[in-house]
C-alpha positions as CSV (number, residue, x, y, z in Angstrom):
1,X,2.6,-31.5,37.3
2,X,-0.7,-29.5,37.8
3,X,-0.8,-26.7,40.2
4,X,-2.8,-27.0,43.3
5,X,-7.0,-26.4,42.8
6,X,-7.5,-23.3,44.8
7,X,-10.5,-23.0,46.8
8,X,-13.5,-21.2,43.9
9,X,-12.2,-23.7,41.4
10,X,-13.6,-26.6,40.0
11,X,-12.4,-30.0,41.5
12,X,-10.2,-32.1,38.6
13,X,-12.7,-35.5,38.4
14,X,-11.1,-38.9,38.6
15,X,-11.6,-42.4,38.9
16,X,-9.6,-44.8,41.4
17,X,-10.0,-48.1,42.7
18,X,-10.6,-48.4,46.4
19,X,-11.6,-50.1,48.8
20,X,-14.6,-50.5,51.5
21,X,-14.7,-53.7,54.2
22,X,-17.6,-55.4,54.3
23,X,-17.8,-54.4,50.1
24,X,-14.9,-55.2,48.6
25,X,-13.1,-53.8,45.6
26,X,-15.0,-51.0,43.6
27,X,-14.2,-47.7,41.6
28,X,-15.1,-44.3,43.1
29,X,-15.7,-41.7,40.9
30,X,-15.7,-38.0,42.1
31,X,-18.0,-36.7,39.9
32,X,-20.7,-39.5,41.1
33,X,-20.8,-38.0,44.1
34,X,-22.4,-35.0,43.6
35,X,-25.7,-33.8,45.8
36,X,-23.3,-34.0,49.4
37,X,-19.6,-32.8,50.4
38,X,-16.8,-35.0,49.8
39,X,-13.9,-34.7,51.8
40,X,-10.5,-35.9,50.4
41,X,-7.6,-37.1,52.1
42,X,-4.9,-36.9,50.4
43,X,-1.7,-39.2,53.0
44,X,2.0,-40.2,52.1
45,X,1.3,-43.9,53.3
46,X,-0.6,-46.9,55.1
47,X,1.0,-47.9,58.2
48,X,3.0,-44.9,59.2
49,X,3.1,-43.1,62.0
50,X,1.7,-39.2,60.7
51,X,-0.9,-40.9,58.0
52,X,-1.8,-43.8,61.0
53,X,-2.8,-41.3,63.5
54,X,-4.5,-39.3,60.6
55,X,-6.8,-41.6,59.4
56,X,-7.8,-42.9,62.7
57,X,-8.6,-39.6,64.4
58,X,-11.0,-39.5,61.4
59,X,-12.5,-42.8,62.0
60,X,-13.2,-42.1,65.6
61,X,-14.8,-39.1,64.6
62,X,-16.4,-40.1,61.3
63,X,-19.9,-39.6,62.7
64,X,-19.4,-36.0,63.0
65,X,-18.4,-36.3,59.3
66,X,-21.3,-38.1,58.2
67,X,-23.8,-36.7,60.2
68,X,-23.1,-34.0,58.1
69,X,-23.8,-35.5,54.8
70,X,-20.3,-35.7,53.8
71,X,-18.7,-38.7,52.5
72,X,-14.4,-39.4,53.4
73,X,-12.1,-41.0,51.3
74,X,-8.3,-41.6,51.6
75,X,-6.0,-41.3,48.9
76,X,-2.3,-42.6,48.8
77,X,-0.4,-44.4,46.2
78,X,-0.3,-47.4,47.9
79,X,-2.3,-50.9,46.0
80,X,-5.8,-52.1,47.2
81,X,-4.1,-55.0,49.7
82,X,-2.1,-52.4,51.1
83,X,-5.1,-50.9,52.0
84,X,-7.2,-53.6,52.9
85,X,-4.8,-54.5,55.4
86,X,-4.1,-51.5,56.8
87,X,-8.1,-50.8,57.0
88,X,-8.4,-54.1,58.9
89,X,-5.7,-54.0,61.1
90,X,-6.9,-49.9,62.1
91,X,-10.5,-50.7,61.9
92,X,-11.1,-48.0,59.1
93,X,-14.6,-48.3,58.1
94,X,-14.3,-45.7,55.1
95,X,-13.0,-45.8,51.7
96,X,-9.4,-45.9,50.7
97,X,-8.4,-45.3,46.8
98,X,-5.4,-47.0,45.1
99,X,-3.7,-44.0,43.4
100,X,-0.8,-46.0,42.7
101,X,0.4,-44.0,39.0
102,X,0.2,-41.2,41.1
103,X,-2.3,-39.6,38.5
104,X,-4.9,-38.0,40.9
105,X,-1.6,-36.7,43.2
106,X,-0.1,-35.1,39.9
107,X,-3.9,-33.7,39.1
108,X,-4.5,-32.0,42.4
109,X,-0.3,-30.6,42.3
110,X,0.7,-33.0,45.1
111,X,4.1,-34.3,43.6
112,X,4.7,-37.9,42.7
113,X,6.7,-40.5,43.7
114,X,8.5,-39.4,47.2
115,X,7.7,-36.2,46.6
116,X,3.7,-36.7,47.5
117,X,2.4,-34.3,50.2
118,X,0.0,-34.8,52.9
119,X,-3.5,-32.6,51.7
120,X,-7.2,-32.2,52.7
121,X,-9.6,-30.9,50.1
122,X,-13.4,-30.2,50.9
123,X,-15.6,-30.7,47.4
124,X,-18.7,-29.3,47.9
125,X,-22.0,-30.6,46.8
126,X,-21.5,-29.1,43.2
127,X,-17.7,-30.3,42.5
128,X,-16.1,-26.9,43.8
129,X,-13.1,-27.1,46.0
130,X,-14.6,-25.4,49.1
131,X,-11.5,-26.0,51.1
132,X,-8.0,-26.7,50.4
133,X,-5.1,-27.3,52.7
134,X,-1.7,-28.6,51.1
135,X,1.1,-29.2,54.0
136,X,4.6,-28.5,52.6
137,X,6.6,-31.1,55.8
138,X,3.3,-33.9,56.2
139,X,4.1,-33.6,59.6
140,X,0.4,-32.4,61.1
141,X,-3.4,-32.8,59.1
142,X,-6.6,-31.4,59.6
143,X,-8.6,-32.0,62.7
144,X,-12.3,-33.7,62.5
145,X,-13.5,-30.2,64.4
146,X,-11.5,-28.2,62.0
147,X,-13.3,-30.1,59.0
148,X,-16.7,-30.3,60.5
149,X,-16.3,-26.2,60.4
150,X,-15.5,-26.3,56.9
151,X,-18.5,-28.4,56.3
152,X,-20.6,-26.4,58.4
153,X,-20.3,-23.2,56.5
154,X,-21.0,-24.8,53.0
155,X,-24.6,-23.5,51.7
156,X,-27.5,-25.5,52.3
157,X,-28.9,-27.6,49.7
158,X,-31.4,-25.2,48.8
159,X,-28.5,-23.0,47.8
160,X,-28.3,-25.6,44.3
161,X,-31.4,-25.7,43.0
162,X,-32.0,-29.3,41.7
163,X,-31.1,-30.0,37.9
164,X,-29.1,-26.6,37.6
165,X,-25.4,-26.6,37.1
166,X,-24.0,-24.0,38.6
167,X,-21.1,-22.4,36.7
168,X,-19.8,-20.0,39.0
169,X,-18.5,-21.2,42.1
170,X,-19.6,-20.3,45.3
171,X,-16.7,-17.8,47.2
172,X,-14.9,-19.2,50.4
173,X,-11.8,-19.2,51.8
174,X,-9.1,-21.8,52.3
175,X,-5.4,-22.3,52.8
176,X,-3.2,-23.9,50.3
177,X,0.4,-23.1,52.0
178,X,-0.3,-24.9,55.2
């Protein structure tokens, strides 16, 4: 298994299937998604009681989120109708990825199988982890206020110049013992 990405490192790329209502099926890749923050949700499972709360705390705060230009997904291992279900029945409007080998969990040093732990990771506008919070019990996550901070400290755009790849990464702190 991979260690944890600590906060000045370079987000590990993937490509999962997920999930959007109103869309449908479609892959999301990480890297595709530079230009604006992505915040990643890493949860144990759809429909229980920690991840539940969780992921609907963010949706009724998912303005604050995107009216920050930062994009959500959730990550668990569970299949796409898991997830369509559980979006439907919670009214999630945002993306939820099908990690179901467990290969973006082992990438980001989450465990696999029941070993998986709950984890919020900010990737800033570049790919760098910018934030990184990896709870050892799953019992509590990350506030919408607490991300929105995270968010709010992240340089400005004019901080990348357009069309250079920056290949140091930016310094900030972050927790990964949570």
């Amino acid at each position: 298994m991979a260690t944890t990405p600590a906060v000045g490192e370079r987000a590990p790329d993937f490509t999962l299937p997920g999930t959007v209502p109103g869309v449908g099926q479609t892959d999301f890749t990480l890297s595709a998604e530079r230009g604006h923050p992505v915040v990643l949700a890493f949860y144990p499972g759809d429909e229980t009681p920690v991840c539940t709360r969780q992921l609907c705390s963010y949706q009724d705060d998912l303005s604050i989120l995107t009216g920050l230009e930062a994009t959500l997904w959730g990550i668990s291992s569970q299949g796409i109708g898991s997830h369509e279900n559980f979006q439907a029945k919670r009214g999630l409007t945002f993306p939820l990825l099908a990690d179901t080998d467990n290969v973006v969990f082992g990438a980001y040093g989450l465990g696999m199988g029941l070993t998986r732990r709950r984890a919020l990771f900010v990737v800033d506008a570049k790919g760098w982890i910018a934030y990184a919070q990896v709870h050892r019990l799953g019992l509590d996550y990350e506030k919408v206020d607490e991300i929105a901070a995270v968010l709010r400290s992240l340089p400005g755009r004019d901080a990348y110049p357009d069309g250079t790849e920056v290949t140091e990464s930016p310094k900030r702190a972050g927790n990964v013992n949570g």
